[in-house]
N, C-alpha and C positions, 0 to 999 in steps of 0.2 A: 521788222523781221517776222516775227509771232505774237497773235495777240497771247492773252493770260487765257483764256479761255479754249484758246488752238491748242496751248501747250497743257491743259488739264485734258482735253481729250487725246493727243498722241501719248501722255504719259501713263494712262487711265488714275490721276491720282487725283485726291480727295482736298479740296482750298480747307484750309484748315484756320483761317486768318485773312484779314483783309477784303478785297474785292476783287473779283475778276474781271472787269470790265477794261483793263487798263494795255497796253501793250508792251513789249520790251524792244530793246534795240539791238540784243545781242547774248551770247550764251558766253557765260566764265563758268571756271575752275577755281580761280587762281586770286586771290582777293588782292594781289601785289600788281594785277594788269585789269582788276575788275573797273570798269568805268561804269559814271550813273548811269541808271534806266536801264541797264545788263541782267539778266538774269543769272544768279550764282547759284550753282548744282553744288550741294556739300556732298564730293567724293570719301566714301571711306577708302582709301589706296592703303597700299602694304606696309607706307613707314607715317601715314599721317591721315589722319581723319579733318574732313571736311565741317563738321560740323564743332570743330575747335575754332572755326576759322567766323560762325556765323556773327560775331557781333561786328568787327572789324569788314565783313559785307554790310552789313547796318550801316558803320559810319564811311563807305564807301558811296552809301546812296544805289543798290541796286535796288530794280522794280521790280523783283520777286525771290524769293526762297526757295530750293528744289532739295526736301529732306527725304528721310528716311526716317528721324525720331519726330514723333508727335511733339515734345517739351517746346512752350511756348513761353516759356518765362524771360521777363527782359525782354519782348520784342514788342515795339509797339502795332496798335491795335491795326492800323490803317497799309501795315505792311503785308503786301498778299503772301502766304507761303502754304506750297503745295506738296503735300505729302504724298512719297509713293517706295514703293514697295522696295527697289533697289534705283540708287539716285547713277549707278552705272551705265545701265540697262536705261534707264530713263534719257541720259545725254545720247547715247546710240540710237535711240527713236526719234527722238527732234531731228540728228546730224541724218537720218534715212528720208525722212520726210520730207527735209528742206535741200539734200542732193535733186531727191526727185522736179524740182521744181528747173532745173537746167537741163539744158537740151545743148550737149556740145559732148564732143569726147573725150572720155576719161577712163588714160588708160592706169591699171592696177599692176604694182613691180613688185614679186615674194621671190625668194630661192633661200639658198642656205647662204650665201657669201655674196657680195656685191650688190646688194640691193640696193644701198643708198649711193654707191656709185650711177649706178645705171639711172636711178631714178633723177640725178641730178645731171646726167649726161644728155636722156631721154629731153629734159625740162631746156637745156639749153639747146637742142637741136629743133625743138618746136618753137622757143619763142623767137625764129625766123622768123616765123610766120601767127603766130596766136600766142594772144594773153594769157597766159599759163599760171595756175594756180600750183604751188607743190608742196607738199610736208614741208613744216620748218625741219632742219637737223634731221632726227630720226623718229619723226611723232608718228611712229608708225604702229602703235599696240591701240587696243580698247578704250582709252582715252584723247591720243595723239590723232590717230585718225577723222572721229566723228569730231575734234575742234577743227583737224584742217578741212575737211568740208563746211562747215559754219561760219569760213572764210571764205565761200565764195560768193561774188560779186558780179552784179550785172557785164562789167565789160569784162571777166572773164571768156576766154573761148575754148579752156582747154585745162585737166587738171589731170596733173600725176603722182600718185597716191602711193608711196608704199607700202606693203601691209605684213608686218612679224607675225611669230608666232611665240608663244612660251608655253602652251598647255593644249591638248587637242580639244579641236573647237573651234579655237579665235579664230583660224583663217574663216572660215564660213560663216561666222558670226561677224566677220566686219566687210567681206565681199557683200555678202543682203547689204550692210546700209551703205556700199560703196556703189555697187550694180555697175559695174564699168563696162564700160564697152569694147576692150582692148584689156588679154591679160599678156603679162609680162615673165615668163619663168629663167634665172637664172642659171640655177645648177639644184641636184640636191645632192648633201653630204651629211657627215654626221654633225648636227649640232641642235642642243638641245632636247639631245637623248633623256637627259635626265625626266623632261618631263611627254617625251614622245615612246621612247624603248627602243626601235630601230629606225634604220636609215627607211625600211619599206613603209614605216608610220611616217615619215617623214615625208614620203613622198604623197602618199593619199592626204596630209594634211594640206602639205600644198598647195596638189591638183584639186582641194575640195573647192576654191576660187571660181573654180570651172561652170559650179553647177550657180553660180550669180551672171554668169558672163550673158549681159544683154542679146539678145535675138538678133542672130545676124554679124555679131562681134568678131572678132580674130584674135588667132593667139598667135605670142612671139613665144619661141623657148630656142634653148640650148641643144643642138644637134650633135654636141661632143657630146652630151651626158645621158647617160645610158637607160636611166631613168625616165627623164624626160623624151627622151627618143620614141620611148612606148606611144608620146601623143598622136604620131603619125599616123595611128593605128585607129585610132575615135576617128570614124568618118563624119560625127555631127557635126565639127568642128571646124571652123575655116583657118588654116595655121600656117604662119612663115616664119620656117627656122632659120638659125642663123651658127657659124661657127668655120673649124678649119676644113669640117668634111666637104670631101665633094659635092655632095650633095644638096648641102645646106642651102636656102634659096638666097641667104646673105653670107659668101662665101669670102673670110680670110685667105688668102692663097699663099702671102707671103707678107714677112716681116722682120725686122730687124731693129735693134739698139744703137742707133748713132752716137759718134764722140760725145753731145752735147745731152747724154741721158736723156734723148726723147724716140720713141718709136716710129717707124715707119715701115706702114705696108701696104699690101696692095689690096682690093676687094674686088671681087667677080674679077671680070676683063682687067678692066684698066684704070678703075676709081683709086686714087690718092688717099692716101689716109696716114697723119702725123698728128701723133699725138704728145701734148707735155706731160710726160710721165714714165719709168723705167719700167711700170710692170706690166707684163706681156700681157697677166689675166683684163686687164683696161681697154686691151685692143678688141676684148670678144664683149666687154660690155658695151664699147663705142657699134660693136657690129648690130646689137639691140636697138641701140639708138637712130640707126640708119636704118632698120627694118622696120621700125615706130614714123620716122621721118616720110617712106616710100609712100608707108599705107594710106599718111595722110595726106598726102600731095605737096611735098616737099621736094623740088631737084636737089639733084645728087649734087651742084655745086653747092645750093645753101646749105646742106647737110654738112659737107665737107671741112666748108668755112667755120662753120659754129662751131666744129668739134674738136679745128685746131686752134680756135679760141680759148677753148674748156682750162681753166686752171683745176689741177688738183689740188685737195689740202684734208682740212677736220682731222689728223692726225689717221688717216688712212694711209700707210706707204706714202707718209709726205717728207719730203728730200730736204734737207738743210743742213746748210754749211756753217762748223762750229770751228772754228780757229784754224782749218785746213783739214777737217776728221767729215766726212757726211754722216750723216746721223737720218737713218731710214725709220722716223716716226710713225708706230704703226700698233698707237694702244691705244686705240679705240674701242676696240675688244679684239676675241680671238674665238677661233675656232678650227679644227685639223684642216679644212678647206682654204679660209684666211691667211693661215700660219703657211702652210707647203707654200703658197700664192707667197708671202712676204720672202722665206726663204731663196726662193726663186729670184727673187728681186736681188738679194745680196749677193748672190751668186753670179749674176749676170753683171753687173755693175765693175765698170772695169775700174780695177785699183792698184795704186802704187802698195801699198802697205798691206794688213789684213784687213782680214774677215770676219768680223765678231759677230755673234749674236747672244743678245741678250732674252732671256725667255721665261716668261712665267706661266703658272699656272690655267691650262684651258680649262674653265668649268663648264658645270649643265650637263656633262656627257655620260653620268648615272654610271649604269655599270661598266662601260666598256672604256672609262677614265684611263684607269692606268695600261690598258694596250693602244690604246691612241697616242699616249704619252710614246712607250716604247717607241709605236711607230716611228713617229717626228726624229726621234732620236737616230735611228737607223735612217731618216730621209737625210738628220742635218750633216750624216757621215758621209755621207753617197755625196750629196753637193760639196764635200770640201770645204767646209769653212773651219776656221783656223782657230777658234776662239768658241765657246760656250760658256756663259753665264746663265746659269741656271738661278731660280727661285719660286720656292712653293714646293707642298708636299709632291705634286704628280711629278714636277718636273725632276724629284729624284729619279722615276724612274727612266724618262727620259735621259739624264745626264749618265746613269749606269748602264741602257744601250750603246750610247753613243761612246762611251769610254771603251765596251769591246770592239764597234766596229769602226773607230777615228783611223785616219793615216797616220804614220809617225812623228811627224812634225803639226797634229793639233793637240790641244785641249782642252778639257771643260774641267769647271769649280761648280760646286749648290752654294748661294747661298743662304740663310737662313734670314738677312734683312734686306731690305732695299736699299738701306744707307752704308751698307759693306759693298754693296754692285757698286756704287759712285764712288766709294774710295779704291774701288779697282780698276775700275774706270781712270782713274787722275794717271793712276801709275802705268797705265797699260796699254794708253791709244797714245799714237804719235799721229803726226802730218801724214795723209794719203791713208790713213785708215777709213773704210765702213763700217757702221755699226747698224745693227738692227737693236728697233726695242718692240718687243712683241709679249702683250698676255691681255689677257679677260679684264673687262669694263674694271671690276671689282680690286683686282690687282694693284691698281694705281700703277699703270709704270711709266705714267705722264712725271711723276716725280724723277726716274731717271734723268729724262731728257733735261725738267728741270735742273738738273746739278750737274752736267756736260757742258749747260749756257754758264754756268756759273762759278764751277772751276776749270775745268780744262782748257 
C-alpha cells in the first residue's frame, strides 16, 4: 500500500524510532481489527485516546506507529514510529493520497436526513453493473470516511461515500480527501444546529462538497427542497434533479401504499418503481438512486430491478412484527426532518387498532431545541395519532403542544424513564396496533423495542 517513507512525507512527520525503509500493508485505528504489517494511527477521539491502545498494537505486530506524543518508553528499538503533529489530520492525508491513485467514479451522498438510505440504495443500483466500494454502516465523519477509502481495491470500479457533518468544516475538509466526481444532496433541514446555528449555515456547509466536486462532475439534489433548488442557479455546474416537481429531470408522478406495506409509483412516463418499504420519503431517495444509475449508463430495467430487490432495515423505519403489534423501528437517531418522515409512516400504515408513538428526545438542535420540540407536537396532532409516549427533557414540551391541540379521543404521557415506556407498553398495545419508536442515537430507545420482543 505505502512505503514508511511515502507515509513520513504525506504526513510531514518526523521517524522518531526504528527505520524507514520498510513498507506497510494497511492503515488501522482499531487495534481489535489491527492485523500484522498495518500501520496503527493512535487517534485521540472524544471518549478514547489512541495512544492507551499503543502497546496491545505492539503485540498485534503492526509495521509502524502514527503518534502525536514523542514518549518512547516500552517500545522496542526496531519498531518504526512516526510522529506528527495531529494523528487526525495525518489518517486524512494518507486516505487523500491514496483515493487519488483510482480513476473510476465516486459519487459523494450529505443532506440533512436520508443519507445512509440513499447511499445504500445508490450502492445497490450500481452493483448491476460495478464493483462498488461504500461506507461500512455510517462511517461517514473524519475518521469513518478516510478508513472507507483505504478500503479501496484494485477490482474496485466504483465507490459511494457518504459524508456528515457535526461542526462547520468537516464537509470540506472530507470532500478535498474524497474529490468525487458525482455529488449527491438530499434535503436540508434543521439538524445539528447545535453546532452549525441555522438551517442557511446548514445549507453552505453542505453545498461546501461543491467546491471538491472533480472537473466536469454532476450534481444529483433534491428539487422538492427549497434550499437545494437554489443549485439550479450555479451555471458552473452540470445537475440532475430529482423529485415530485414537474420539473425535476427524475420525476416521481405518482404513488401509493399497497396492502402489503410496500410502495409503488410511477417515474417520468411510464418507469415502474416498488419499493419494500412504507415510507413515502424512500421513494424520493430511490429517485437519487435512479438519477446516479442514468448518469452512469445503467438501463432503466437494471435500475428498476435492483431497487425492488433493496431490503430496508439498521433500525431506520424498519417494520417488524411482535405478537400481531407492528413495531416501526426508527432509533437510529432522530432529527425534525427524520421524525415528520417517521411520523408520516405511522400514519399511513393502515391499521386495525391504534396509533402510538413513542418519542424521545431530538438533540444537537442548540437554541431552536425547544420550538422544534413544540413543532412535532403540533405535527403529531395534525396526523391523528392516538397515543403519545413521550421521554426526555424536550419532549415535555412537545407532549404539552400536543396536549392542547390532540383530537378528543387521543393522548399523551412524559415519561421520566425508559423502563416506565415498556411497562406502558405491556398494558397498552393489543393485536393490530403500530407503534413508532423514535429519538436521538444517545437516547437509547433500541431498549424499547428490546422489551416489546420480550414481553408483549
Amino acid at each position: 500500500m505505502f512505503t514508511i517513507k511515502e507515509i513520513q512525507k504525506i504526513t510531514r512527520g518526523k521517524l522518531i524510532n526504528g527505520c524507514s525503509c520498510g513498507k506497510i500493508k494497511g492503515i488501522s485505528i482499531d487495534t481489535r481489527s489491527l492485523r500484522k504489517g498495518e500501520a496503527y494511527v493512535a487517534i485521540q477521539g472524544i471518549y478514547q485516546d489512541g495512544h492507551d491502545f499503543i502497546f496491545k498494537a505492539l503485540e498485534k505486530k503492526a509495521g509502524l506507529l502514527i503518534v502525536s506524543r514523542p514518549s518512547l518508553k516500552g517500545i522496542p528499538e526496531d519498531v518504526p514510529v512516526l510522529l506528527v503533529q495531529d494523528t487526525t489530520k495525518s489518517l486524512g492525508a494518507i486516505a487523500k493520497v491514496y483515493r487519488s491513485r483510482f480513476r473510476i467514479p465516486v459519487i459523494a451522498i450529505t443532506g440533512s436526513a436520508g443519507k445512509t438510505t440513499t447511499k445504500e440504495l445508490i450502492a445497490q443500483v450500481l452493483s448491476a453493473r460495478y464493483r462498488v466500494l461504500k461506507n461500512h454502516a455510517s462511517f461517514n465523519n473524519q475518521w469513518g470516511v478516510p478508513l472507507t477509502l483505504l478500503n479501496l481495491r484494485a477490482h474496485h470500479q466504483a465507490a459511494v461515500i457518504e459524508i456528515g457533518t457535526n461542526f462547520p468544516g468537516e464537509i470540506a475538509y472530507l470532500a478535498d480527501i474524497v474529490r468525487p466526481t458525482m455529488a449527491v444532496f438530499t434535503n436540508i433541514g434543521p439538524a445539528h444546529l447545535k453546532g452549525l446555528g441555522s438551517i442557511e449555515a446548514v445549507y453552505k456547509e453542505k453545498t461546501s462538497l461543491l467546491k471538491f466536486l472533480v472537473k466536469k462532475g454532476c450534481v444529483v439534489f433534491n428539487e422538492d427542497d427549497p434550499y437545494l433548488r437554489k443549485l439550479k442557479s450555479r451555471k458552473e455546474i452540470r445537475a440532475l434533479s430529482y423529485g415530485t416537481n414537474p420539473q425535476s429531470g427524475i420525476q416521481l408522478k405518482s404513488c401509493f401504499l399497497n396492502k402489503r406495506c410496500i410502495f409503488e409509483g410511477t417515474v417520468n412516463r411510464s418507469l415502474k418503481l416498488r419499493l419494500h418499504t412504507p415510507v413515502v420519503e424512500n421513494m424520493k431517495n430511490a429517485l437519487a438512486a435512479i438519477a446516479c444509475g442514468r448518469l452512469l449508463g445503467l438501463q432503466s430495467d437494471q435500475i428498476l430491478k435492483s431497487l425492488e430487490k433493496f431490503r430496508f432495515s439498521n433500525a431506520r423505519q424498519d417494520i417488524e412484527r411482535v405478537r400481531g403489534i407492528t413495531v416501526i423501528n426508527d432509533t437510529y437517531n432522530a432529527n425534525p426532518l427524520s421524525f415528520k418522515s417517521a411520523v408520516r409512516t405511522l400514519a399511513a400504515i393502515p391499521v386495525k387498532g391504534k396509533r402510538i408513538a413513542v418519542c424521545a428526545d431530538m438533540l444537537e438542535l442548540g437554541d431552536m431545541s425547544r420550538k422544534l420540540h413544540e413543532e412535532l407536537g403540533e405535527f403529531l396532532a395534525q396526523c391523528q395519532i392516538d397515543v403519545v409516549l413521550a421521554h426526555g427533557a424536550y419532549m415535555r414540551f412537545m407532549a404539552s403542544v400536543f396536549e392542547k391541540h390532540r383530537s378528543p379521543n387521543s393522548r399523551v404521557k412524559h415519561y421520566s424513564r425508559v423502563s416506565d415506556i415498556g411497562r406502558a407498553l405491556s398494558s397498552l398495545c393489543a393485536k393490530g396496533d403500530v407503534v413508532l419508536i423514535k429519538g436521538s442515537r444517545s437516547m437509547k430507545m433500541e431498549r424499547v423495542v428490546a422489551y416489546l420482543k420480550s414481553r408483549v
